[in-house]
N, C-alpha and C positions, 0 to 999 in steps of 0.2 A: 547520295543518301537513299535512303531506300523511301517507298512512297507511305503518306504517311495513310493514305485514305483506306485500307484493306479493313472489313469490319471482321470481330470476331469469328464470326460464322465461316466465312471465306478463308479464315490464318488456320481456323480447328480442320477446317475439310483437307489443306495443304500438310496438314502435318505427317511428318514421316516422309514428303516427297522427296527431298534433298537428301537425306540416306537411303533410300531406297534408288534414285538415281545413281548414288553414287556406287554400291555394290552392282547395281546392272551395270555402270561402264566397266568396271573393275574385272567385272565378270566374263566379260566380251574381250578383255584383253588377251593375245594367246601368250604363250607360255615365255618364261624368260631364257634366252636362246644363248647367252655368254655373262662376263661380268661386265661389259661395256654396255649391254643393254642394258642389266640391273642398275647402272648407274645414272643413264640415262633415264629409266622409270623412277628412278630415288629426288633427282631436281624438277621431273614432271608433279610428281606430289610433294615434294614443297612448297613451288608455286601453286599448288591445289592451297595449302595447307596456312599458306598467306594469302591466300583472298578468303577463305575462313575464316583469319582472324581477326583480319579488317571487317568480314561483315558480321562477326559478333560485336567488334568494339560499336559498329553503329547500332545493333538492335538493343545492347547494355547501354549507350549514350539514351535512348530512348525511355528503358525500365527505368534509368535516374534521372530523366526529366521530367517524365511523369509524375515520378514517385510512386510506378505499381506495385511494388514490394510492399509498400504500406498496408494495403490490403488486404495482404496475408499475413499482418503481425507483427513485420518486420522494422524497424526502424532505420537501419543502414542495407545497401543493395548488396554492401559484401555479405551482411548476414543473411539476407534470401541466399546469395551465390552458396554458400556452405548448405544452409537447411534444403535450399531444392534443385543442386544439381550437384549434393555434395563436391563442391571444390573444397580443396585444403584454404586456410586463414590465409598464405601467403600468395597463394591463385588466385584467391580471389580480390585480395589487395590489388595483384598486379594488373588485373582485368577492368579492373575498376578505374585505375589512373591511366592504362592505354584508352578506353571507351573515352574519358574527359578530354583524353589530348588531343586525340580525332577528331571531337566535335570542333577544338578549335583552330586545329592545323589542319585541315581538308586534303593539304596537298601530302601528307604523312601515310594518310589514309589511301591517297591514290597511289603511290607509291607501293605500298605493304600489297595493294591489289594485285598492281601489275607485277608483283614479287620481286623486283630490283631491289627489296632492302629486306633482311629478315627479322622476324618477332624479336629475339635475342635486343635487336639494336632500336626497334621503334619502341619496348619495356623501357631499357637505357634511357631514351630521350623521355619517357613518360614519368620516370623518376626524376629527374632533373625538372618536368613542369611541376612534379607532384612537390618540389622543394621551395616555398615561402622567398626564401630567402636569393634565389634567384630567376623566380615564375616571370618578374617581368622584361628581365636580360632576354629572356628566349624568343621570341617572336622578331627580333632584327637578326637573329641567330641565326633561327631553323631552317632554314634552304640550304646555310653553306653545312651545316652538319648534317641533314640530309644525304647531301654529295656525298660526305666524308664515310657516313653508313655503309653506301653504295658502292665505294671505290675501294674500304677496308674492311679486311679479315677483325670479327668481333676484339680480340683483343688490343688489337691497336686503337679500333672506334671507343673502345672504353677509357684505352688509354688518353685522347683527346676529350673523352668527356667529363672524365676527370680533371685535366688541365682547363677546360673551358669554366669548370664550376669554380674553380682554383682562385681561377681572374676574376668570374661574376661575380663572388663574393671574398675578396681576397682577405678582408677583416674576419668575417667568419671561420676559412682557414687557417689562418693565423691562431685564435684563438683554440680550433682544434687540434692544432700541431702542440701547445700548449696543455692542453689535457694528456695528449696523447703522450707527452714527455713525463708529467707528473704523472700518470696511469706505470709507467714504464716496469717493467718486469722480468722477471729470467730466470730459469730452472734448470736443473739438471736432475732427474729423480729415475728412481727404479721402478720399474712394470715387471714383476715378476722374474724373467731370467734377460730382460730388456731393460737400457737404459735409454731415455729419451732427455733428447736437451731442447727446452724451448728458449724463447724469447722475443720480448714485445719492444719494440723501441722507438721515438716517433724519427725524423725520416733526417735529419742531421747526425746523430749517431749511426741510424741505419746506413745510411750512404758511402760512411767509410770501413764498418763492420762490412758491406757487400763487397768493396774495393779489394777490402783482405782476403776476403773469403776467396775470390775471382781468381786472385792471384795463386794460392794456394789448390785450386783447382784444375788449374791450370799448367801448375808444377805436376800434377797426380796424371793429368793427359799426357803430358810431356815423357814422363816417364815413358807410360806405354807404349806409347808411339814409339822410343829409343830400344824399346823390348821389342817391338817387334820386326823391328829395321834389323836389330842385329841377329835375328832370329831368321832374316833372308827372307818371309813373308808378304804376300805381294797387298797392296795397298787398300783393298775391302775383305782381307784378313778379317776376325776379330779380333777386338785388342783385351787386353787379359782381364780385365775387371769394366764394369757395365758403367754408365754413366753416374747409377745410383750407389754404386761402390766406391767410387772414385771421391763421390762427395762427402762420402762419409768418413772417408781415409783424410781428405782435405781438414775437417771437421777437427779428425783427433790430431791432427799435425799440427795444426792451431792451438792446442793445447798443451801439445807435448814440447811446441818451442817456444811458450810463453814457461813452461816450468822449467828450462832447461837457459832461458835467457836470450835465447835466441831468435832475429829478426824474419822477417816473411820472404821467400824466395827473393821476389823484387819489392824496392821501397813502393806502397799503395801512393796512387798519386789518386784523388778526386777532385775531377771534372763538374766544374758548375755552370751547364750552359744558361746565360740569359743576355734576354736583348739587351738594348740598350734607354728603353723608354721603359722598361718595367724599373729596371735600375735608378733610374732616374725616379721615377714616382714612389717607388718604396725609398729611396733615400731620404727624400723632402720628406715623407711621411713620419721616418725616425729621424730626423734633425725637429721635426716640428711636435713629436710626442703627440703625433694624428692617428688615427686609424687605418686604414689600409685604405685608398676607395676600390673601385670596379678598375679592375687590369685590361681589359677587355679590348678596346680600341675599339675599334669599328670590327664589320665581317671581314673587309677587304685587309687588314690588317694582322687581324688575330692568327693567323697561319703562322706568322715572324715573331709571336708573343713565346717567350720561353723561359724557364726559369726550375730547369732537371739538372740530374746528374745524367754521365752516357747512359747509364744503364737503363732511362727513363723514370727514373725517382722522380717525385715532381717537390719541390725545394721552394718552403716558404720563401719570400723576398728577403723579408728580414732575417732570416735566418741567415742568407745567401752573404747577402751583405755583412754583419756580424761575422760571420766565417771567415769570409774574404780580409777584412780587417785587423781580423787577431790570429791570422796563421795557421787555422786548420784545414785548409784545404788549401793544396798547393797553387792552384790557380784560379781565377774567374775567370772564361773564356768570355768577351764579350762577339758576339753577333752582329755583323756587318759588314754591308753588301762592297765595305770599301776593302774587306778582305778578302783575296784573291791566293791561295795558294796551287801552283800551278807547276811541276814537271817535265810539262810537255813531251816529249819522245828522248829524252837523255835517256830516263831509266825505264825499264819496264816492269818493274816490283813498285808498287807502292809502298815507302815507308815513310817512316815519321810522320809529320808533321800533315801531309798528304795523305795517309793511312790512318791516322788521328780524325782527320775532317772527316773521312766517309764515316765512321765510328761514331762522329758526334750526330752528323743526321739519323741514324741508323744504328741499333747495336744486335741485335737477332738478324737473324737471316731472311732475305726478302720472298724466299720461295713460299706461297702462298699456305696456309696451315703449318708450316716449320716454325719451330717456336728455338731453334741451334742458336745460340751463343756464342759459341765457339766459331768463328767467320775467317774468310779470306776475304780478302781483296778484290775482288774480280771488275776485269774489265766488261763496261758495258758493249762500247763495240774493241770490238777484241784487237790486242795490240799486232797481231799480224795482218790486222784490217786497215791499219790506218791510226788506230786507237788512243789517245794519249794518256800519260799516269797522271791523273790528274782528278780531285775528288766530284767535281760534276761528271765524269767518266767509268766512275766508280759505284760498288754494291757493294754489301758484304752477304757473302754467299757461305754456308757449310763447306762445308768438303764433299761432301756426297750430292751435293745440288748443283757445286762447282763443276765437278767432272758431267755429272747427266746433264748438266744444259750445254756443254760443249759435245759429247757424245750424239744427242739428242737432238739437237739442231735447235734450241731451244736461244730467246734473245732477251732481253730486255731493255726497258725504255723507264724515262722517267717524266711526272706530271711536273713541270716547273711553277705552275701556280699551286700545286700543293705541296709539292715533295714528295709525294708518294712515289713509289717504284714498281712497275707491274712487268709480267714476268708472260711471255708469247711464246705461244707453237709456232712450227714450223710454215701453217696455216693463215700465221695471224692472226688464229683465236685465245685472246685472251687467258689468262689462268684465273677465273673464278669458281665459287660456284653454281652462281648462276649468270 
């Protein structure tokens, strides 16, 4: 923390030093020589750009412990933030709940310092203290989500923080999945020479409207891919229509064989992963006409806590169950270490059931920033190595990160106490970005 004893006199004479330093080092740099440098100066000022917001959050944990804003009129710090240093309403919110969490998680603060975690995901976690309803679940939490910051690309760490909020307060999501059913809604209207289709739906419907939709998607790639095989084409061709085209083809083919009576390329099957102790407690819960409690477990636990679809939907309990029950979803995969699906060296494709497991840890692609869907199978060490078909052996890779990490010399590995998948140079350095 920064020292509390500097008086006025001493903080008004400093002012301007830390931007004026910072333009002379900036200034001193020479010129930018390739884009590898550029790259390299781009993760040196983020790390800049993370110890500046940790030590704002401590000099704002300060304004609002004092309560200096009063002084000038103000009654809340966010509204000093807007009147004297015009942030936006929503900056200054956010600025607000990261400075509180800092004060009480230190070691968040030293982190964001040292730049091992970015603003993106210490905001994340400071929404999550900033929530009543699960402020005191967090503090047994925060270390292992910490990790998780540190180890994952922002979407995945949201995706977990979602799922963590899911557990801390599983009767509150419940409740909101409920709203969100009754809220439910769906359009299809004209914009001028545009027609746009929306729709809102809470995440049981959703899960198997995504199912179809995937499948049909996936009919429209297919296609292309047979256009351009037969077309002689060698394999980073392009294929005839963009990703954004394809979906929107998908889109009306959904329509046009719903009017026409016809069924979806392939029957949608939806996948409901959950463990086995969540199942368990949300059953007793609806047998007993109880509420939900905290799904949580312990930290050491919560990694094995699950309760999505593949695609990573996160699936109230009760919902799950009730589904599973009455036949809408074709299976409940339950979760457990006493399941062992295993290939070994017969086959060297992954499929089925073996192709299924790596899909259920994982549904995007593991290469770092790829956000592909569309995946292969790939072996981690590669079946000419040794390798076996086997889903602890397994990643699901694109096609285009398939071929470059075997081109490229590139390997991956996986955390077993997380799950996570990370993705190494030739080097052994790591693929982050920082």
């Amino acid at each position: 923390m920064f020292s509390r004893d500097l008086t006025a006199k001493t903080a008004k004479s400093n002012s301007g030093f830390l931007v004026t330093g910072l333009r002379a080092a900036w200034s001193a740099q020479s010129l930018i020589v390739d884009g590898d440098d550029a790259m390299t100066r781009l993760v040196e000022l983020e790390k800049a750009s993370r110890f500046i917001e940790s030590a704002r959050a401590e000099v704002l944990a300060e304004v609002d412990r004092t309560g200096a804003f009063r002084d000038h009129g103000h009654t809340t710090m966010a509204g000093w933030l807007r009147a004297g240093i015009s942030y936006s309403a929503g900056d200054a919110k956010h600025h607000a709940k990261v400075a509180r969490m800092v004060v009480e998680f230190p070691q968040i603060s030293e982190r964001l310092q040292a730049g091992t975690i970015g603003v993106a995901q210490v905001r994340r976690l400071a929404a999550a203290h900033a929530n009543k309803r699960v402020t005191d679940e967090l503090p047994a939490f925060v270390d292992l989500l910490a990790d998780r910051a540190e180890d994952m690309p922002y979407e995945d760490f949201n995706s977990v923080m979602i799922r963590w909020e899911h557990y801390a307060d599983a009767d509150g999501a419940h409740r909101n999945s409920e709203r969100i059913h009754e809220d439910r809604d769906a359009t299809v209207h004209p914009v001028g020479d545009v027609v746009y289709v929306d729709a809102k739906v809470g995440t049981a419907q959703g899960a198997f409207m995504l199912e179809v939709f995937e499948k049909y998607v996936q009919a429209e790639l297919a296609q292309d891919l047979a256009d351009r095989d037969a077309k002689g084409l060698d394999l980073y061709s392009d294929l005839a229509r963009t990703a954004k085209q394809r979906r929107a083809d998908a889109m009306y083919a959904i329509f046009a064989s719903a009017a026409n009576g016809r069924f979806a390329p392939a029957e949608p099957v939806v996948n409901i992963v959950i463990d086995a102790a969540t199942y368990e407690t949300a059953l007793t819960a609806l047998l007993n006409d109880a509420p939900l409690p905290s799904l949580l477990g312990s930290p050491d636990s919560f990694g094995s806590r699950r309760c999505e679809t593949t695609a990573g939907v996160a699936i109230n309990p009760f919902d799950a169950i009730v589904a599973s029950m009455i036949g809408q979803v074709r299976r409940v995969v339950m979760s457990s270490p006493s399941t062992v699906i295993n290939l070994g060296r017969k086959s060297r494709l992954f499929t089925g059931s073996s192709r299924e497991a790596i899909f259920l840890r994982r549904r995007k692609c593991i290469w770092p920033g790829c956000t592909a869907l569309t995946c292969e199978a790939d072996h981690r060490t590669p079946w000419a190595e040794g390798g076996t078909t086997s889903p602890d052996n397994g990643d699901p890779l694109c096609r285009k990160h398939n071929r470059y990490k075997a081109t490229a010399g590139y390997t991956t590995t996986i955390d077993h106490t997380s799950g996570i998948s990370h993705v190494y140079a030739s080097n052994f350095h790591r693929l982050t970005v920082i």
